[in-house]
C-alpha positions in Angstrom: 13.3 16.5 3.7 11.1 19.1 4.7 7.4 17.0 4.4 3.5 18.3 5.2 0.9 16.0 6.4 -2.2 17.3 5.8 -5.0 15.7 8.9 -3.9 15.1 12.2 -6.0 11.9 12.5 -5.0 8.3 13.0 -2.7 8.0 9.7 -1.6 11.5 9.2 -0.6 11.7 12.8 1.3 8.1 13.2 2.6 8.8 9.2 4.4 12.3 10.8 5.7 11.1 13.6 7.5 8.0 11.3 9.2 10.5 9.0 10.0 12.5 12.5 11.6 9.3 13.9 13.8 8.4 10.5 15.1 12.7 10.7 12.9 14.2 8.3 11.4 17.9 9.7 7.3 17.5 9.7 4.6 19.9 9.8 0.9 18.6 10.5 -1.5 20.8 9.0 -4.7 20.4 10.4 -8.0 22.9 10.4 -9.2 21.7 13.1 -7.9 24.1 16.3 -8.7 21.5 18.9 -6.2 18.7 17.5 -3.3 21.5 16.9 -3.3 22.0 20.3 -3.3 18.9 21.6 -0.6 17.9 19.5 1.1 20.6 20.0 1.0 19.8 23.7 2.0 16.1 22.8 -1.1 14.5 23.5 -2.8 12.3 21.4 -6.9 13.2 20.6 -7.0 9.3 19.8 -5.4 6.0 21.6 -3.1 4.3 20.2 -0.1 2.0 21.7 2.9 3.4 22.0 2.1 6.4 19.9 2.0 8.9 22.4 5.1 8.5 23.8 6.5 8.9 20.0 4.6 12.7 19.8 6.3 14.0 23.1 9.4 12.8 22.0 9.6 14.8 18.6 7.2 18.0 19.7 9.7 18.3 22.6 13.0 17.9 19.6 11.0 20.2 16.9 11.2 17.1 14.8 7.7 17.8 14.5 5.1 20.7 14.6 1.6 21.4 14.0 -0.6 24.2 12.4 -3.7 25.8 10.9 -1.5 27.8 8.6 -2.0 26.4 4.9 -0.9 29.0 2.9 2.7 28.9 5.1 2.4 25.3 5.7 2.2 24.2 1.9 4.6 26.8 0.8 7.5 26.0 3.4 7.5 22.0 2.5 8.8 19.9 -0.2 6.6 16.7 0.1 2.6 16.8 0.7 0.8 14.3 2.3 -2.6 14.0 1.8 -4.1 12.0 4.8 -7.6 13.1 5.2 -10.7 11.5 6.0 -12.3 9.4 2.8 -15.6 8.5 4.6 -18.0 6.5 2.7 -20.7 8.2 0.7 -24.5 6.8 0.7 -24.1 4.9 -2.7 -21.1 2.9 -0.9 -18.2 5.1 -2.7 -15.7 7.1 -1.2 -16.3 10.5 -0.7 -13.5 12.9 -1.8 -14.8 16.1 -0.6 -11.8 16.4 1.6 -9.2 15.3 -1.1 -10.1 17.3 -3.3 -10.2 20.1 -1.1 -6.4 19.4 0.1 -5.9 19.7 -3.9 -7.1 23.0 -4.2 -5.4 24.8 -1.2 -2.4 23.1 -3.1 -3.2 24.7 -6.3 -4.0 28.2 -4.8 -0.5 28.0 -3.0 2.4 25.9 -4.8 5.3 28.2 -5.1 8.0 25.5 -6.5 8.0 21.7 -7.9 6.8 19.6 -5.2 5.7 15.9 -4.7 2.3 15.7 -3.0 1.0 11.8 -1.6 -1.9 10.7 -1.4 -1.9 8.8 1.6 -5.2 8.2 2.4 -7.6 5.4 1.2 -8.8 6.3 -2.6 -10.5 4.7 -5.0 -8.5 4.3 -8.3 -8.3 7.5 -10.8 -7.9 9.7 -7.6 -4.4 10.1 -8.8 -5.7 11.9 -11.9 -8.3 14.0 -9.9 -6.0 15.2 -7.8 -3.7 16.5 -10.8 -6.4 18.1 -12.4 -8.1 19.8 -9.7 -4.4 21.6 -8.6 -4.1 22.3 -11.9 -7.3 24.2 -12.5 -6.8 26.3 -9.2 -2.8 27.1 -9.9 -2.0 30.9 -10.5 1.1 30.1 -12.5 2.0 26.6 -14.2 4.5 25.4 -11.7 5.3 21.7 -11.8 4.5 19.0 -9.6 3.7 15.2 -9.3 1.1 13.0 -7.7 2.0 10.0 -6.2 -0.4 7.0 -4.6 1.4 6.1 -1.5 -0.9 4.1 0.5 -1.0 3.1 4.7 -1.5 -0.4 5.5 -1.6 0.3 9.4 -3.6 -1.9 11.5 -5.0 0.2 14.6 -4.2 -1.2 17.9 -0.4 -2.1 16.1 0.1 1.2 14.0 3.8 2.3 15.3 4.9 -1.5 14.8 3.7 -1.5 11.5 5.0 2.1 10.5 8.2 1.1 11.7 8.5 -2.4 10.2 5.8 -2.5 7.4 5.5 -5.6 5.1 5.9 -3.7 1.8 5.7 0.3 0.3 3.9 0.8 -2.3 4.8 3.7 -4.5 2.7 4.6 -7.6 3.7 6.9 -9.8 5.0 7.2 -13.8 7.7 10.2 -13.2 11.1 9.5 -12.7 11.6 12.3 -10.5 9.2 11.8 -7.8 10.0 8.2 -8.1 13.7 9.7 -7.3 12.0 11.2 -4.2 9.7 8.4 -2.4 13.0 6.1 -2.7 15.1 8.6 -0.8 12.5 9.0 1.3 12.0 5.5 2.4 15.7 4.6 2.1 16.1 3.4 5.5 13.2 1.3 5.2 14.0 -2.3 5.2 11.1 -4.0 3.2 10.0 -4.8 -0.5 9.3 -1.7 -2.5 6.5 -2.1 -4.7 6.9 0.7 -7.5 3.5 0.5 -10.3 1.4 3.1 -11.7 -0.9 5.2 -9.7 -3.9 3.6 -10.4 -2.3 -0.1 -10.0 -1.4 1.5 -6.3 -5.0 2.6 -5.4 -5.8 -0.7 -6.1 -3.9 -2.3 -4.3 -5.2 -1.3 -1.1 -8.7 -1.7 -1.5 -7.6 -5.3 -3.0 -5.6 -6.0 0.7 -8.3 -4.9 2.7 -11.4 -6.7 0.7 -9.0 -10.1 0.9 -8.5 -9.8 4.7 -12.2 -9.0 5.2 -13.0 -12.1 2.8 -10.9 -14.5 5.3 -12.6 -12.7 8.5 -16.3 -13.8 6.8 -15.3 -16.9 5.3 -14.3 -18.6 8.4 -17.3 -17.3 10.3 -19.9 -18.5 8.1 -17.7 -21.6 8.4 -18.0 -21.5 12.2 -21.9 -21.5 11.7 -21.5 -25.1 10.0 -19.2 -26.2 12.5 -21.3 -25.4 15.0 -24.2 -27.6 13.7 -21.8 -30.0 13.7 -20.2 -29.6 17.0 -16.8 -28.6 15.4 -14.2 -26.4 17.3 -13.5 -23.9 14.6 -10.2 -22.9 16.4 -9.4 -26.4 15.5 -9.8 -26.1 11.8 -8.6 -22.3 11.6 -5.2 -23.9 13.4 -5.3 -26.6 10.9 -5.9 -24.6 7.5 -3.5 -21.7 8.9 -0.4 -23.8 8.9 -0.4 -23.5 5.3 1.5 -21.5 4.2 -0.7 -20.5 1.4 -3.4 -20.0 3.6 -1.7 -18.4 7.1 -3.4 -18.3 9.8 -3.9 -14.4 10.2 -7.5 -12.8 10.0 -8.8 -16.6 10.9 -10.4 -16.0 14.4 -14.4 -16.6 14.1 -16.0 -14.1 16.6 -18.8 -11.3 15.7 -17.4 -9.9 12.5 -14.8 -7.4 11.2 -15.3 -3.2 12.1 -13.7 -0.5 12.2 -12.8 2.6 10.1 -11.3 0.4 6.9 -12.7 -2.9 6.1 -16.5 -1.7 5.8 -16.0 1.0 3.8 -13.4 0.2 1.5 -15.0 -3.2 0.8 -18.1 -1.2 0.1 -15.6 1.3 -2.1 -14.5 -1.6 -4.2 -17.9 -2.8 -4.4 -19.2 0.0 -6.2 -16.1 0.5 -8.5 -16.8 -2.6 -9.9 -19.9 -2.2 -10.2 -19.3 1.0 -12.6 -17.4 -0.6 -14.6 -20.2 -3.3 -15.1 -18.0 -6.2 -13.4 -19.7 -6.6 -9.9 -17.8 -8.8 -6.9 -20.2 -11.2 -6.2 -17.6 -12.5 -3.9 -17.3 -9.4 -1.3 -21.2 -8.6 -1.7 -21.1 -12.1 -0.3 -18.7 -11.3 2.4 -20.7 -7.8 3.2 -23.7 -10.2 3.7 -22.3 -12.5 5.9 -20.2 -9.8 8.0 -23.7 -8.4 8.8 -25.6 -11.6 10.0 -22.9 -12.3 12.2 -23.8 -10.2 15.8 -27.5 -11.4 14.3 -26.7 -15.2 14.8 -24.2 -14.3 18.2 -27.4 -12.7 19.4 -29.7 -16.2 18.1 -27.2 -18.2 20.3 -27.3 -15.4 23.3 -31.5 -15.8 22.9 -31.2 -19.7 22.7 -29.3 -20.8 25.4 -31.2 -18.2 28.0 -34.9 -20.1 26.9 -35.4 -18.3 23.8 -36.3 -14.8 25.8 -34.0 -11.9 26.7 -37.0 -9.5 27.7 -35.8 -7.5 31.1 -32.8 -9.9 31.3 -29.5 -7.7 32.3 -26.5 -8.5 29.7 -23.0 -7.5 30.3 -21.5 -6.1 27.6 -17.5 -6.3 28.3 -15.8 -4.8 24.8 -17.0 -1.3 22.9 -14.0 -0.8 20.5 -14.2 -2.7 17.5 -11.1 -4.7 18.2 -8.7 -4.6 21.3 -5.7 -2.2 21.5 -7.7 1.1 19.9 -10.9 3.5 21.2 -12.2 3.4 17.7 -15.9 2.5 17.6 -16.9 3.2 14.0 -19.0 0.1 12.3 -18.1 -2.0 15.9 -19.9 -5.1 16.1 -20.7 -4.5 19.5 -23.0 -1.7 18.8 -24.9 -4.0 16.9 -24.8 -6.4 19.5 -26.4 -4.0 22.0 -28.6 -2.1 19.6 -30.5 -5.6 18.7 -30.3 -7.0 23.0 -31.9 -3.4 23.4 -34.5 -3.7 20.8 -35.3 -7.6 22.7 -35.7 -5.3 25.6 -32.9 -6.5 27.3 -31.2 -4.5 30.2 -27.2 -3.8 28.7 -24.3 -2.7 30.8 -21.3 -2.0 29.0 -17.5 -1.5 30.0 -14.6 -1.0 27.8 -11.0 0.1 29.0 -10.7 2.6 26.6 -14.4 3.6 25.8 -16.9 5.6 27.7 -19.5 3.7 28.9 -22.7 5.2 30.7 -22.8 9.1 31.1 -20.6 11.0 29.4 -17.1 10.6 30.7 -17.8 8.4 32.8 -16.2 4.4 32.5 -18.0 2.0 34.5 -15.5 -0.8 36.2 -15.7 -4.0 35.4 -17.4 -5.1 38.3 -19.9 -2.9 38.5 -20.8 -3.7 34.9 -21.5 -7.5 35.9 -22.9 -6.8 39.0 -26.3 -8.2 39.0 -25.9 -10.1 35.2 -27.5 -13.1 33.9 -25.0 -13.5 31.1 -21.7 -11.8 30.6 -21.1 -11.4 26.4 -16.9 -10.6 25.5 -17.6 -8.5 22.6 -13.9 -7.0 22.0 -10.4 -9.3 22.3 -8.7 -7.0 25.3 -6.4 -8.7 27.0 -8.2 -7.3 30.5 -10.5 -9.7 29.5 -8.6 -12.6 29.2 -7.1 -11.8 33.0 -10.2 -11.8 34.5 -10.8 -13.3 38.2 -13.7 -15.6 37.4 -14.3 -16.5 40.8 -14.9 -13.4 41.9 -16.9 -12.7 38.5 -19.1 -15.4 39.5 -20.1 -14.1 43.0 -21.2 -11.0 41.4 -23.0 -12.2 38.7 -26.7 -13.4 39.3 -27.1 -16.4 36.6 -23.2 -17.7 35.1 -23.9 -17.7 31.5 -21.2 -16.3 29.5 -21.3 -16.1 25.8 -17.4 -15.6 24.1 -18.1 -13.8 21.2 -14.2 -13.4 20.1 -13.1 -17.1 21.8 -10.2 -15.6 24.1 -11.6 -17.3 27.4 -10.0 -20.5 28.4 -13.7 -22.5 28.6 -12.5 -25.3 30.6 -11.4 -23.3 33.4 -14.6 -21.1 33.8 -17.2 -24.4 33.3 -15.1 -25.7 36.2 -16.0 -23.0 38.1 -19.7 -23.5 36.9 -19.8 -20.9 34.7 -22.3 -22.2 31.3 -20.0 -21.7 28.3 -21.0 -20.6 24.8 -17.8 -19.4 21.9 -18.3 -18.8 18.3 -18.3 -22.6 17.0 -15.7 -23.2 20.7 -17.0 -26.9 21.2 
């Protein structure tokens, strides 16, 4: 098939170069000039494993191209993907500003019957919007269908999950583009979910807002266990290993980030809250997601005598989670922000993030040079490899505080290092 993604960001980009991979033609559309060309050139404006080895691949094969050409773009393809940005508006909803926009270069420009997906995150009824805001702008009544498609691609593991995903989910009530999605996804060996649009939408604001829930329940657990001197990695193993529970997305550390789980817990919030049914549930889990860098930093304040003032902090970890350079709603920024606002002296370092001056990325080393305490703040496996000894002749007092509980803490208190995890007795 001939398909159009429409935004070259994290999903549009990884969705393309899928399609590419099972011998579909793509075109990214994308107005932003700067992303054409460096896709175009097969790079990657974002990091992501594996990924950008994918884009030179198909750019180099015409598998895949890129543009600023809607009118050609939306004319010359047979499928539409809508993957633009849903950012979260100041009431906690989604903002559609960029759907909808999508949906009226399609209505100003549909030539013949087409399928257009909406693959980015909506909130449910979007389905409908988008019909009715192509209808209004088309010239001529030309058929088409909208289908909810959604991505359940974890950043830092997007190609693997692309390529082997868990489930689709196609919602739609016409047999013809229902015709379509299968043939599209024909080679894809997993369940097929097929439901109405608005079941879809749901759906993925329902898998997000669980995962997040497990993420806060076990670190508010965590705070309890530590009163009680409790290795929560004990009881996460111990609850995991059923298999009603699993033990995925039970790792206390400093709370979930990111691009998805904030906002689209915040999304489903507020659509239950219009409809006069509010989720006391994730307003609890939004609660405890945001005291969690506040009691790390409570810890981080007790164990160095209750005062931070002029003390120098390490921070190793920007990224919100390991494997991926995005930042949005990162716990570590939160981290910093309130160490700065104790007037502490922070150093950061991340291997994908700048850190210091623009462009710049500090080392490791020079980063702990000088530190009282050393904080991990992001899961990176450069941080589990670390040379403590030589960490420990940099540093000028050995505290290190473990907010993610990846360091073995036997090995570095042998070395004389004092040792403080997220509920890591």
């Amino acid at each position: 098939m001939n398909i159009l993604i429409v935004g070259t960001g994290y999903v549009g980009t990884t969705t393309g170069l899928i399609f590419s991979e099972h011998g579909h033609k793509v075109t990214g559309l994308d107005l932003d000039e700067r992303k054409i060309q460096a896709l175009q050139a097969g790079n990657l404006h974002f990091y992501e494993p594996g990924l950008e080895s994918l884009l030179k691949k198909h750019t180099q094969a015409r598998n895949i191209i890129f543009t600023n050409n809607t009118e050609t773009a939306m004319k010359e393809n047979d499928v539409i993907f809508i993957c633009v940005g849903t950012p979260q508006g100041t009431d906690g909803s989604a903002d559609l500003t960029f759907v909808k926009n999508v949906a009226k270069s399609i209505g100003q420009h549909i030539n013949q019957y087409k399928v257009i997906v909406t693959k980015s995150t909506v909130p449910v009824g979007t389905a409908e919007l988008v019909t009715s805001v192509i209808k209004v702008h088309q010239t001529a009544p030309i058929p088409f269908d909208v289908v909810s498609n959604p991505e359940f691609l974890r950043e830092g593991s997007a190609l693997h999950d692309a390529l082997h995903p868990d489930r689709i989910v196609i919602g739609t009530t016409s047999k013809t583009a229902k015709t379509i999605m299968r043939e599209l996804y024909k080679d894809f060996h997993c369940p097929i979910v097929e439901t109405h649009p608005t079941a879809s939408e749901m759906i993925k604001y329902a898998a997000n807002s669980f995962l997040a829930l497990k993420i806060s329940y076990i670190n508010e657990l965590a705070r309890v266990c530590d009163k009680l001197s409790i290795n929560v990695k004990d009881v996460s193993n111990g609850i995991g290993l059923d298999h009603r529970i699993n033990p995925h997305f039970l790792n206390a550390g400093m709370g979930y980030g990111g691009s998805c789980f904030p906002k689209d817990v915040n999304a489903l919030i507020h659509i239950a809250n219009q409809q006069g049914t509010p989720l006391s549930i994730l307003e609890a889990v939004v609660k405890v997601n945001a005291e969690q860098p506040v009691y790390f930093i409570e810890k981080i304040k007790q164990a160095l005598g209750g005062e931070i003032q002029n003390k120098t902090i390490a921070v190793l970890g920007l990224s919100f989670k390991a494997n991926t350079d995005d930042t949005r709603e990162s716990p570590s920024f939160i981290l910093i922000d309130r160490l700065l606002k104790e007037q502490a002296i922070v150093k950061s370092h991340d291997p994908m993030v700048e850190s210091g001056a623009p462009h710049q990325f500090m080392t490791i080393e020079e980063t702990v040079a000088g530190a009282d305490a050393l904080v991990i703040a992001t899961d990176w496996d450069d941080y589990k490899k670390l040379n403590w000894e030589s960490i420990k002749r940099l540093m000028r007092h050995h505290y290190i505080f473990d907010g993610r509980n990846i360091i073995n803490k036997d090995q570095v208190k042998k070395l004389g290092f004092y040792y403080f995890g997220v509920s890591n007795h």
